[in-house]
N, C-alpha and C positions, 0 to 999 in steps of 0.2 A: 813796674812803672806806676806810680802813683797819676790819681783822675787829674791832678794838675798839671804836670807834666802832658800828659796825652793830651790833656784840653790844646795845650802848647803847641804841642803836634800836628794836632788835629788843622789849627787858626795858621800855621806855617804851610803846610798843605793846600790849606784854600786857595794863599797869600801866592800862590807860585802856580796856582792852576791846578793842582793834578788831582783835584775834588772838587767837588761842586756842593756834596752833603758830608756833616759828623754826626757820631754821637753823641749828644747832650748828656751831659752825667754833673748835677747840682753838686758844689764840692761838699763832700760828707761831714757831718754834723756830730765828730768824734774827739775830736784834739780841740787841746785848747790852741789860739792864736792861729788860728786857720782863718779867721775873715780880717779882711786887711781893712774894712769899714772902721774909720776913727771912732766912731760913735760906738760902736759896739766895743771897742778897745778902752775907752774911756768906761763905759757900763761895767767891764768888767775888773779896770783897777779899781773902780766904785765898790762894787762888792766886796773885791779883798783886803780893800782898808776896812772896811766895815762888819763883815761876817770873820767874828775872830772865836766864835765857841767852835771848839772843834768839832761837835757830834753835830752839829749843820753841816759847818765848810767839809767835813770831810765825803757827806752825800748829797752837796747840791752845788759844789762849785762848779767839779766840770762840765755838769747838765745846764747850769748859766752859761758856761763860756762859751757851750756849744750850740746857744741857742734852743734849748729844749730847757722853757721857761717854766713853762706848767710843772712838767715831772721834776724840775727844779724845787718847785714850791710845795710840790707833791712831799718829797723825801724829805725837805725842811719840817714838815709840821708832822709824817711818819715819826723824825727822830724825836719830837715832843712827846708822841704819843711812848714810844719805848722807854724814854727816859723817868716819864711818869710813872709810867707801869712797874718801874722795877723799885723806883724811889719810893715808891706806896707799896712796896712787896706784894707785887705783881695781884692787884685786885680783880674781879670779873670784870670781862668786856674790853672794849678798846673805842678811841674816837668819843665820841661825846657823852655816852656811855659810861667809859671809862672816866673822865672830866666830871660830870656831875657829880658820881660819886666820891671822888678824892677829892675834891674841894666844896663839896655840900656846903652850905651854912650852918646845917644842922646838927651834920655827924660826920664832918672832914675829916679825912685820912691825913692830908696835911694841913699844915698851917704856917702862919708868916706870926703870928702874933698869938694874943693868951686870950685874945677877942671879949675883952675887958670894959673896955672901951665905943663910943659907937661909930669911929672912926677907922675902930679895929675891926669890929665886926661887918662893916663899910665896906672894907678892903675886902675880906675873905668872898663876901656875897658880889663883890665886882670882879674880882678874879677869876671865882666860881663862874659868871657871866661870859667872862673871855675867853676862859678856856675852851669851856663847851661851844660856846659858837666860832670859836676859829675852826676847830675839829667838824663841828655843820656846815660851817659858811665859807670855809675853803678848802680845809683837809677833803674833804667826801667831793664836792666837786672836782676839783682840781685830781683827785684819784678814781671817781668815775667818767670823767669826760676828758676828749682829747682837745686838746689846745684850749684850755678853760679860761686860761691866762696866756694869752700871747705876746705880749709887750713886756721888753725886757726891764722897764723902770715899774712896771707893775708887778712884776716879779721881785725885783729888789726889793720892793716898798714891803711884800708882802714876808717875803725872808729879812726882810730888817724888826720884823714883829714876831715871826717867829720866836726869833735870837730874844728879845725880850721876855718872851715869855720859855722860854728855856733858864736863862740867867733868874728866873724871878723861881721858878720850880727848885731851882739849885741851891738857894736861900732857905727854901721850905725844908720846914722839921715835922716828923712823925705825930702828931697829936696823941694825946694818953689817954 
């Protein structure tokens, strides 16, 4: 019998007398389409119109659907960090670490452009910027603390930047 069902049960029992107490059991936070909350149903065709790289959607959908935002946003910026790591032929470190070194200004691993230019070189040294502080300033929270991000449009917002900066890695070419 599933915790909904029984909940059922439980509320028909009241309903007739032949309880007075149940047992409380929050419905579980495993499947998608389990909460019948519009707004949450809505958040979450938001998401899958929009999270279309697969190496996100494939480890943060159903921890959005299910309400577990954070480790959502956790595994979204996890898959940045592996995707880097292997596109740079798996360099020392990981998380910010890993970020400062492959996109240095000085001596990137990768690169978007021949940084020729100071617009070019603009880019690398804002990039280099982003990376690494996404990996301090949400990866590392969001993966040592529990409920970091709670709110599911801040969770989105934050996997909608991930995905960008996934799609912008993907562009990048090995520097010589």
């Amino acid at each position: 019998m599933q915790i909904r069902e029984l909940q059922e049960f439980q509320e028909a029992l009241r309903d007739i007398g032949v309880t007075k107490s149940s047992v409380e059991a929050s419905e579980p936070k495993t499947a998608i389409g389990t909460s019948t909350d519009s707004h949450t149903r809505e958040e979450i065709v938001l998401f899958q119109s929009l999270i279309t790289e697969a190496e996100i959607a494939s480890v943060s959908s159903d921890l959005f659907a299910s309400g577990y935002y954070n480790l959502s946003v956790s595994e979204a910026f996890k898959a940045i960090d592996n995707f880097v790591s292997e596109k740079a032929k798996r360099p020392r470190g990981s998380g910010t670490a890993l970020m400062e070194e492959v996109f240095s200004p000085s001596k990137p691993k990768l690169v978007w452009t021949s940084r020729t230019t100071k617009s070019e070189d603009d880019e690398q040294k804002g990039y280099h910027r982003l990376y690494a502080g996404a990996m301090l300033g949400i990866r590392n929270p969001t993966a040592h603390e529990f409920d970091w991000v709670e709110e599911a449009e801040t969770a989105l917002e934050l996997i909608v930047f991930a995905q960008h900066l996934l799609k912008k890695a993907k562009l990048a070419k090995l520097s010589k």
